[in-house]
N, C-alpha and C positions, 0 to 999 in steps of 0.2 A: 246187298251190302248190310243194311240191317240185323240180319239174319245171320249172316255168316261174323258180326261184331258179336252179338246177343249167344251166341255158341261159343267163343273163341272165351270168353267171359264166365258163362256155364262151366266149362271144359276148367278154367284157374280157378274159380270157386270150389269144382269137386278136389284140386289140390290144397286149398287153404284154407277152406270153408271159413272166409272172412271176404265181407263186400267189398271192404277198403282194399287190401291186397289183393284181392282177385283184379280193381280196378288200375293200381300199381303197376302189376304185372303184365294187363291188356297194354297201357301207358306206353313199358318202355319196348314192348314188342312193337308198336306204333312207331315207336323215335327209332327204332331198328330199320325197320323196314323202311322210313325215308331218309336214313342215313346217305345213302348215294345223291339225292337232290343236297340234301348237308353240306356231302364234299365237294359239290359240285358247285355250289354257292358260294363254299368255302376259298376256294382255289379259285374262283373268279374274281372275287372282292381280294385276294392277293395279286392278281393282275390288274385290276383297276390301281391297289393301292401302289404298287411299284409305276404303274405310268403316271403316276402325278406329276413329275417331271416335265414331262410332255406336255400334260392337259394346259397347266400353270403355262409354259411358253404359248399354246395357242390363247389363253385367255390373254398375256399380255402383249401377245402379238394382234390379235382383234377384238381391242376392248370397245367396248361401247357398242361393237356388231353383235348382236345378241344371237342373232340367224345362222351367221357364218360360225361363231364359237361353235353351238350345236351340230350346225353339218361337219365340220373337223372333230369333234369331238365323237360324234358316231361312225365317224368311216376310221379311226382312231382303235376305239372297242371291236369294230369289224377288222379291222384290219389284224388286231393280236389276240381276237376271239377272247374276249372281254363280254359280260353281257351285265348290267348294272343292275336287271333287274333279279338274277339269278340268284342275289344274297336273299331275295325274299322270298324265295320259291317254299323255303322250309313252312318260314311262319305261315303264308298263305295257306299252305297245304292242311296246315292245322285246323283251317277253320271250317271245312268239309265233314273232317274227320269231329270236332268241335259238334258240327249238327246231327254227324249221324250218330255219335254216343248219345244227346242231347234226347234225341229220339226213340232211342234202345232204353233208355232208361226211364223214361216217360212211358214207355210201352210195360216193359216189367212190373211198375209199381201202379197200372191202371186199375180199377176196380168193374166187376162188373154193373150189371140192373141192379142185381141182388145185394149188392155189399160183399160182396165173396170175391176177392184178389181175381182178376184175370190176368195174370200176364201174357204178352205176344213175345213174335219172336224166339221162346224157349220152346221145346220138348218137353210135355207133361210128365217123361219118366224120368228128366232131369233132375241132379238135387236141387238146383239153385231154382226150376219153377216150382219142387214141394217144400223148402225154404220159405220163398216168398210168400207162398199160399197160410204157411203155419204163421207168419210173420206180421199177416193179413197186410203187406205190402210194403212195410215198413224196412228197411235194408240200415237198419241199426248195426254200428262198429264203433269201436269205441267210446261207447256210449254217445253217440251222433248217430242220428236219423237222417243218413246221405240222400232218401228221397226228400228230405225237407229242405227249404231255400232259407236263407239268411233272410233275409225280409219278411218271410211269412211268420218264422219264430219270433223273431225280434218282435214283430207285431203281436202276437200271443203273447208270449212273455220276455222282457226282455234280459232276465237274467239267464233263461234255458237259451236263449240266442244267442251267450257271450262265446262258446266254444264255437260260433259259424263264425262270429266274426275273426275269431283266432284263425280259423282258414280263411279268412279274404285280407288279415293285415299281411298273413306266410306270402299270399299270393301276390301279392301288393310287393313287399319287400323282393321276393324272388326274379318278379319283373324288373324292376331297376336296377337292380345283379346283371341281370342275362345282360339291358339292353348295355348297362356299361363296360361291359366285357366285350360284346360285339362291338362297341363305337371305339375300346380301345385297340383293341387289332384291327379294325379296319382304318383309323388317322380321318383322313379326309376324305376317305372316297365314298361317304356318302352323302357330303356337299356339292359332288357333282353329277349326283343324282335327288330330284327334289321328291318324289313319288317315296324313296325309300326312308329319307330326313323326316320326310311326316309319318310314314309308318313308324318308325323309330322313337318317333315322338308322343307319341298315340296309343301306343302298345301295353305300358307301362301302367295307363287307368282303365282301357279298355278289362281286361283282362280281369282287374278286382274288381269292375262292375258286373261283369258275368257274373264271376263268383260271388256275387251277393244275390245276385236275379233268381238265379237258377236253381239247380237241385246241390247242395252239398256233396255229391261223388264230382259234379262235373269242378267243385273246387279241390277236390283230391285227384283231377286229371293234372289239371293246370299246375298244382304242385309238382307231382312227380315230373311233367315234362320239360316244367322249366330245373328240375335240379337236372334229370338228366342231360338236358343244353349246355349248361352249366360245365358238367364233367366233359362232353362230350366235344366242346372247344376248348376245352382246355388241352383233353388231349390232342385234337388236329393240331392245334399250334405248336405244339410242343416237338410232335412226330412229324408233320408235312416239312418236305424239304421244302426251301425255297425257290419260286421259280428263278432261271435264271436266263432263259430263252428271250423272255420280255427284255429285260435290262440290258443284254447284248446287241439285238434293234435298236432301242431306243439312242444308244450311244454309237452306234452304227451310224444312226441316220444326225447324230447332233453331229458327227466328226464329218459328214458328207459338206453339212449345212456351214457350221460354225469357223471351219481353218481359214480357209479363204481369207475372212476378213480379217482373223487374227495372227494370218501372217502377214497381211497390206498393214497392219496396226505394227508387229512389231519391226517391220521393214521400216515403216514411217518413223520409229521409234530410235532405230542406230543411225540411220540417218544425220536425224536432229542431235544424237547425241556427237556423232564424228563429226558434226559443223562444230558445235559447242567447243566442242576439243581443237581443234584448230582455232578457234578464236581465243580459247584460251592461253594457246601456244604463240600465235601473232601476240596477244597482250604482253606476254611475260618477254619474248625477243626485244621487243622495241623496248618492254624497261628496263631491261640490262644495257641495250644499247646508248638508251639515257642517264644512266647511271655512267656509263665509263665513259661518255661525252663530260659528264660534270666532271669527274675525277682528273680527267687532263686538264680541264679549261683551272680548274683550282691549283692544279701543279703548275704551271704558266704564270698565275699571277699572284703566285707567293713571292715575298721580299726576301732579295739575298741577305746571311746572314751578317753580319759587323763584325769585325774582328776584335776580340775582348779586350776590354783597358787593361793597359797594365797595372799590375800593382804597384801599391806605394813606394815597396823596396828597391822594386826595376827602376821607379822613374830618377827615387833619389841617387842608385847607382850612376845612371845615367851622369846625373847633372854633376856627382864628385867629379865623375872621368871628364868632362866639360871642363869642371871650374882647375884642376890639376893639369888640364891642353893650356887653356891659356894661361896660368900661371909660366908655365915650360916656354909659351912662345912670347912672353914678354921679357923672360931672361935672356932667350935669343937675340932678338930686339936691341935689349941693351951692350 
């Protein structure tokens, strides 16, 4: 492994004959080649994130069971091949690859008994072991000595240290990019997994700690690999379809579970409203009924009306045609 890093590296140096680049280029050939764990992590943690739904009902379906949550919550993953721990296959995988550069590079910039560069790992009719050798082991780019560590310069001088520290603030900022790009596509589903919530958490200072420890190339890995993470969820999110196999289950099995009772609910529901309605209907009969029971009982015992006074004219008529009879029957009379 070693060996076949330390060639692969050889092999980009005789195209660019620069150590930074050559280490760039190893980089995203690295992030290439574990692309398939990537998408596979990637597309996992899209099927965790769509059964949230789910998860959310077993937690408040057995709250306080902490045991029972777990066992539903993994035969859950098993059941729609979900694996929680598969978002971190990538970063894990990094830290192998982490040691064995770690080690190739440590190997190239040894020296011998003599003070005379030995590097391992290369081929002595390679450029990049008679590079090294002229270099006396020093792998200078950019005016940065990538076999020197941040801590060692700083300690020498601390103003020759300010350009390492410029690659551990890059490294620094670049990690809390990545991790918040992966916490926002993936919502919650790394709440229900606590293993990856701490890696996710953790990642972020680990990372510019190395890159202060170590050798300044291995802080020009950690850049490159996180800008290409970077690019490289950006693209999957953009281009992966949606699953939609999970969401059709999921609603499958809620429509299995869930009708039943929300037909006994809405049955109970017209129910009480058709009593309602007949009581409302019995109320308003009887007040009509009581209404036209008053209306007769008040026509009943209304007073007849009087017949109007006559007027003044009438009455004096009257009493002329009176006083003019018995004048007429006292002439009779006599």
């Amino acid at each position: 492994m070693f060996d076949l890093i330390a060639r692969v590296l050889a092999w980009f140096y005789d195209f660019s004959s620069s150590y930074a680049i050559s280490i760039v280029l190893l980089t995203f050939l690295i992030m290439l080649v574990l692309t398939p764990l990537t998408l596979k992590g990637t597309r996992s943690m899209m099927r965790i994130q769509q059964l949230q739904p789910e998860l959310k009902r077993i937690q408040t379906k057995h709250k306080g069971d902490r045991q029972k949550i777990n066992e539903e919550t993994m035969a859950l993953y098993q059941k729609h091949g979900a694996n929680p721990l598969a978002g971190c296959l990538p970063t894990l995988v990094q830290l192998p690859v982490f040691i064995v550069l770690y080690r190739v590079i440590n190997g190239m910039t040894k020296m011998g008994k003599d003070g005379v560069p030995d590097p391992s790992y290369l081929k002595k009719e390679s450029l990049l072991y008679q590079r090294l050798v002229e270099d006396k082991g020093e792998m200078v780019s950019f005016g940065i000595d990538l076999s020197e560590s941040a801590k060692d310069v700083i300690q020498a001088n601390f103003v020759d240290g300010l350009p390492y520290l410029a690659l551990v603030g890059i490294t620094f900022v670049l990690s809390f990019l990545q991790q918040a790009q992966m916490k926002a596509h993936r919502g919650d589903a790394t709440a229900q997994n606590p293993q990856m919530e701490m890696l996710m958490k953790i990642m972020p200072y680990m990372l510019p700690i190395f890159a202060f420890l170590v050798q300044a190339a291995l802080g020009v890995y950690f850049i490159a690999s996180s800008l290409y993470r970077i690019a490289q969820q950006s693209f999957i999110h953009r281009t992966m379809k949606p699953i939609t196999t999970v969401d059709t289950t999921i609603e499958a099995e809620l429509i299995e579970e869930e009708p039943p009772t929300k037909e006994v609910t809405n049955q109970r529901s017209k129910k009480a409203l058709a009593a309602q309605e007949e009581r409302r209907q019995a109320r308003a009969a009887r007040s009509k009924e009581r209404n036209s029971e008053r209306s007769e009982r008040s026509k009943k015992n209304q007073p007849k009306k009087e017949p109007k006074a006559k007027s003044d004219n009438d009455q004096q008529a009257i009493q002329s045609k009176r006083t003019s009879g018995d004048g007429r029957t006292k002439k009779k009379r006599k």
